[in-house]
C-alpha positions in Angstrom: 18.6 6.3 -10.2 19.0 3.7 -7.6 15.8 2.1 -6.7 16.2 3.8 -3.2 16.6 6.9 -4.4 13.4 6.1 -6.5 11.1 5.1 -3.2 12.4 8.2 -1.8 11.3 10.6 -4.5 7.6 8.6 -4.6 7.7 9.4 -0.5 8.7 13.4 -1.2 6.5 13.6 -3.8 3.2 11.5 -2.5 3.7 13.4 1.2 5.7 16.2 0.9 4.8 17.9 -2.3 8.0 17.5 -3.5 8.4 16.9 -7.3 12.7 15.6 -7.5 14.8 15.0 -4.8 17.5 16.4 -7.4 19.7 19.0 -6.7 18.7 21.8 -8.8 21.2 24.8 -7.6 18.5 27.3 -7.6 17.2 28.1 -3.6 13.6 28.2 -4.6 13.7 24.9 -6.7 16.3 22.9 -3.5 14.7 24.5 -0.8 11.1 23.6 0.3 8.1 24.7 3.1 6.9 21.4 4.1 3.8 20.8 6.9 5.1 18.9 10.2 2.4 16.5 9.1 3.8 15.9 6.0 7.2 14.8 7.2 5.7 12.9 10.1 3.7 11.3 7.3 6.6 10.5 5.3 8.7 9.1 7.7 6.2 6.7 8.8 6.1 5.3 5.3 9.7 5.2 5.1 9.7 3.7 8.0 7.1 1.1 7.7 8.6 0.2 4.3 11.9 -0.5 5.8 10.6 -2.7 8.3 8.7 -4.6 5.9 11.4 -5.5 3.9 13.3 -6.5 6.6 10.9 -8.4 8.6 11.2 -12.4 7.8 8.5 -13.2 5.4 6.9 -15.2 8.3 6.0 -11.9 9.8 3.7 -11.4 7.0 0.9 -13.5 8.1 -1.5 -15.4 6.0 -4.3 -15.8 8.6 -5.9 -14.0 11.6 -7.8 -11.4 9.9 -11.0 -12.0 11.9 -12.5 -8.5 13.2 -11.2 -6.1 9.9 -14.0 -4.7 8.1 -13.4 -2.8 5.0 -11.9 1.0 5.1 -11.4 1.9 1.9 -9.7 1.0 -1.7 -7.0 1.3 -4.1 -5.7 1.6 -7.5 -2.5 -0.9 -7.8 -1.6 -3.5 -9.7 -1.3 -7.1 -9.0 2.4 -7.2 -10.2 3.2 -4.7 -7.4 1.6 -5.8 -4.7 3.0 -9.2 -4.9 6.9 -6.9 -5.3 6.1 -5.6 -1.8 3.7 -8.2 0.0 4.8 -11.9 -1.3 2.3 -13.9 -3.6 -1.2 -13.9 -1.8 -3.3 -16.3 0.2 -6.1 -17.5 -1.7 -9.4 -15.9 -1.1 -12.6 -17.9 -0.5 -12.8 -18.5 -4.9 -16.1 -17.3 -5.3 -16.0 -13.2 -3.9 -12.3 -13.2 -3.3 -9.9 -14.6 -5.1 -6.4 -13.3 -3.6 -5.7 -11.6 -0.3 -2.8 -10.9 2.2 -3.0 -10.3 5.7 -0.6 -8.1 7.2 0.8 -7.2 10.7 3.1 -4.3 11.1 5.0 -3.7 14.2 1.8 -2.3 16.6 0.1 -5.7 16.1 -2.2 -3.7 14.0 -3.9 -6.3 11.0 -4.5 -5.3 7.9 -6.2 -7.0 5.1 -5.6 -6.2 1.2 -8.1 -8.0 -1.3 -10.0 -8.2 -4.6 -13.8 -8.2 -3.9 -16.4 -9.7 -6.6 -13.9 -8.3 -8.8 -12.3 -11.1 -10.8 -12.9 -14.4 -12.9 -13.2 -16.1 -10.6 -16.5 -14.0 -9.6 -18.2 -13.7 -13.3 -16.5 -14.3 -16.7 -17.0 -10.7 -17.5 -14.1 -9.7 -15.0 -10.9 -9.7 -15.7 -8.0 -12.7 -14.3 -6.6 -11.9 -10.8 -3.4 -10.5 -12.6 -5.0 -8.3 -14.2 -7.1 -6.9 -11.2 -6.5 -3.0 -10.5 -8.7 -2.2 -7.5 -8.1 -3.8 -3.9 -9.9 -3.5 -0.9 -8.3 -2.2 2.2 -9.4 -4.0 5.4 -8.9 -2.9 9.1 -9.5 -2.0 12.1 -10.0 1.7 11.3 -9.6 4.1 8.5 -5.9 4.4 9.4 -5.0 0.9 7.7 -6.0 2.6 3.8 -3.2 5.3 4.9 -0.5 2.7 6.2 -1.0 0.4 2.9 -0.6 3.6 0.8 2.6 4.9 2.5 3.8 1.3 2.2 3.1 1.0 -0.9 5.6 4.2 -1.7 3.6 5.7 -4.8 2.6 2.4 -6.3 -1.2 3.2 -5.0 -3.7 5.7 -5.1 -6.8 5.8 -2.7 -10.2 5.2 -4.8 -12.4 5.3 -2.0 -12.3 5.5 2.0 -15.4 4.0 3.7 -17.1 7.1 6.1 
């Protein structure tokens, strides 16, 4: 399996319920209902993950996040956020210790971070690469969903701010 073909089974299986992308020979295992929703909501993350990896790595900003507030958070590791974002800024070293600030196409900014969460914070947490949960920062509660999608199944949503 290509590593395409893996980011579009995660996309099928995280939005559209879809378990393979295999052909099975069997009409109710190949053939599925899915919710207009579902494949809007999947092509958006295909999307937004094809122009991230083809944006210049200057598109990714590093600064400007003034006016996001937190949305939500997530379950990824450090390993894979650094695959899909670039290494991180470094936070502020006391409550923060890593963060990127990104803009996708709509001029939309999102921040993803580690909050009072790492060694840098107590001796009791863990080092930064060994960090699981990130906070989602944004405008609105939109910005958890985009980072998901673009994350193509390498996060889950731990919490969404009301």
């Amino acid at each position: 399996m290509t590593d395409t073909d893996h980011i579009f089974e995660m996309i099928a299986k995280e939005h559209l319920n879809i378990e393979t992308l295999k052909t099975r020979n069997s009409d109710s295992l190949d053939f599925h209902d899915c919710s207009v929703w579902g494949v809007k909501k999947a092509l958006q993350a295909a999307y937004d993950l094809g122009r991230l990896t083809s944006l210049p790595q200057h598109r990714i900003v590093r600064a400007g996040k003034v006016g996001t507030c937190y949305q939500g958070s997530i379950d990824a590791s450090y390993q894979d956020l650094v695959e899909v974002w670039g290494e991180p800024a470094p936070g502020d070293k006391y409550k923060t210790e890593a963060e990127w600030v990104i803009r996708p196409a709509d001029g939309e900014t999102i921040t993803i971070y580690n909050y009072k969460n790492s060694r840098c914070y107590a001796d009791k947490y863990p080092v930064i690469t060994e960090v699981r949960e990130w906070h989602i920062g944004g405008h609105d509660a939109s910005a958890v969903d985009r980072v998901i999608g673009m994350m193509a199944g390498r996060a889950k949503l731990l919490h969404r701010a009301k």
